[in-house]
Structure formats: C-alpha cells, structure tokens
C-alpha positions, 0 to 999 in steps of 0.5 A: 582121323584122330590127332597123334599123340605125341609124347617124350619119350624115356632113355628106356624107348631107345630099343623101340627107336632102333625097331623104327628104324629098322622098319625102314631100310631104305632110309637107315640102311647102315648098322653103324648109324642104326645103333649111332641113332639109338644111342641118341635117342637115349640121350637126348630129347626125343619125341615119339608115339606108340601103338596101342600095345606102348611100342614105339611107332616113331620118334624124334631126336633133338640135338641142341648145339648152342642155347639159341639153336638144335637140329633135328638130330633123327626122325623115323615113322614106320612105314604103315603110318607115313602120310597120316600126319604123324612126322608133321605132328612130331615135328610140331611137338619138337618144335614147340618145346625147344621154342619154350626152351629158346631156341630161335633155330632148328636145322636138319641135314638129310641127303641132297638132291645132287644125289637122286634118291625118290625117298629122300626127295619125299623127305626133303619136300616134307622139311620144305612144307614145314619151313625149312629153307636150304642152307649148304650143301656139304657135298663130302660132309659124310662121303661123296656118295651122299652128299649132304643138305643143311636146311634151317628153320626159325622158330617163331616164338609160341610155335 
C-alpha cells in the first residue's frame, strides 16, 4: 500500500468535508452538526486527502483553545477508506503541525462508552492506540443521551 497523501486543506474544500460526513450517518447523523463541522472546516486548520479526481475522501479539523493546546475539532474518513491508515495519517499530519506551532496538548471529545455504541467504540479504541488517555466524562455536556469523552494527549515535541 502506498502512504496517504495528507494535505491542508483550502476554505473552498469545506463542501467536499460536508460529502464526507454525509457518507457516514452513523457517525454524523445530525443536520445542525453537519453544516456546524463545515463551517469549521472552512475556518480552521484542516487536514484531508482526496481521490484521484481532487474530491475530498477525509478530513481533519484542528481547533486551537490557547497557544499551548487544540483539540481535534472534527475527523471523517469515508467509509471504503477505514482500516487503510488513513485517520492515523491524518492525525499525524496534525499533530505534527500543531507541535511546530507549540502546542504541547491535543484533546478530542467523542461519545462515552456509558452510552454503547459499536461505532463510537471503534473511535474511542483508534484515539486509545494513538495516545490519547481519558480525561472526564461530561455526562450532559451535549445532552443526556450522549454523554461526552474528554481524552488528551501530549505532544512530544518534533511528533
């Protein structure tokens, strides 16, 4: 297999993001979040790759909070990619960048295993093998039904 081309990608990709996500309703099933992780895509950091035709096949959003921590604010991977590296790529990429800009620690929030879900438990195993310790759970953060994970990793420098 050959390595995944992990690239920045341009406010203008923001409409390739929103396909992505749509590609996976069982992840990002909610209109309001859809066009929210959009948004986001086309105006923060975001890392992505595409198919051989310039779409979009995933994305990454960073959000930086303070100039010594961001979070992953968004990741998607069309569903005929999971499994090939490509998250684990789009992670790296981030956290390269954002360790060469001086954040020491990335956090992301995904859906606690309080609330059992095989797709989220998938996510929550692939941010474990990368690093990322459980911090809190916010057990209403987003509404009773699905309770939040706070988990956080430190960035070593040259990641």
């Amino acid at each position: 297999m050959s390595p995944t081309r992990v690239e920045r990608l341009e406010p203008e990709d923001a409409a390739g993001c929103e396909a992505v996500l749509r590609a996976l309703p069982a992840w990002f099933g909610l209109e309001h979040a859809i066009l929210d992780y959009r948004a986001a895509a086309a105006e923060h950091p975001t890392f992505g790759t595409r198919a051989p035709d310039g779409s979009v096949t995933s994305f990454l959003t960073t959000r930086r909070h303070f100039p010594s921590s961001a979070e992953v604010h968004c990741m998607a991977v069309r569903p005929e990619l999971r499994g090939q590296g490509v998250g684990s790529a789009l992670l790296a990429a981030a956290e390269t960048w954002l360790a060469e800009g001086g954040v020491d620690f990335l956090q992301v929030k995904t859906l606690s295993a309080s609330s059992p879900d095989a797709g989220y438990a998938e996510t929550r195993a692939f941010y474990l093998a990368k690093g990322f310790v459980p911090l809190e759970e916010f057990p209403e953060l987003w509404d009773p039904h699905n309770p939040c994970l706070l988990l956080i990793k430190h960035l070593a420098a040259g990641v």
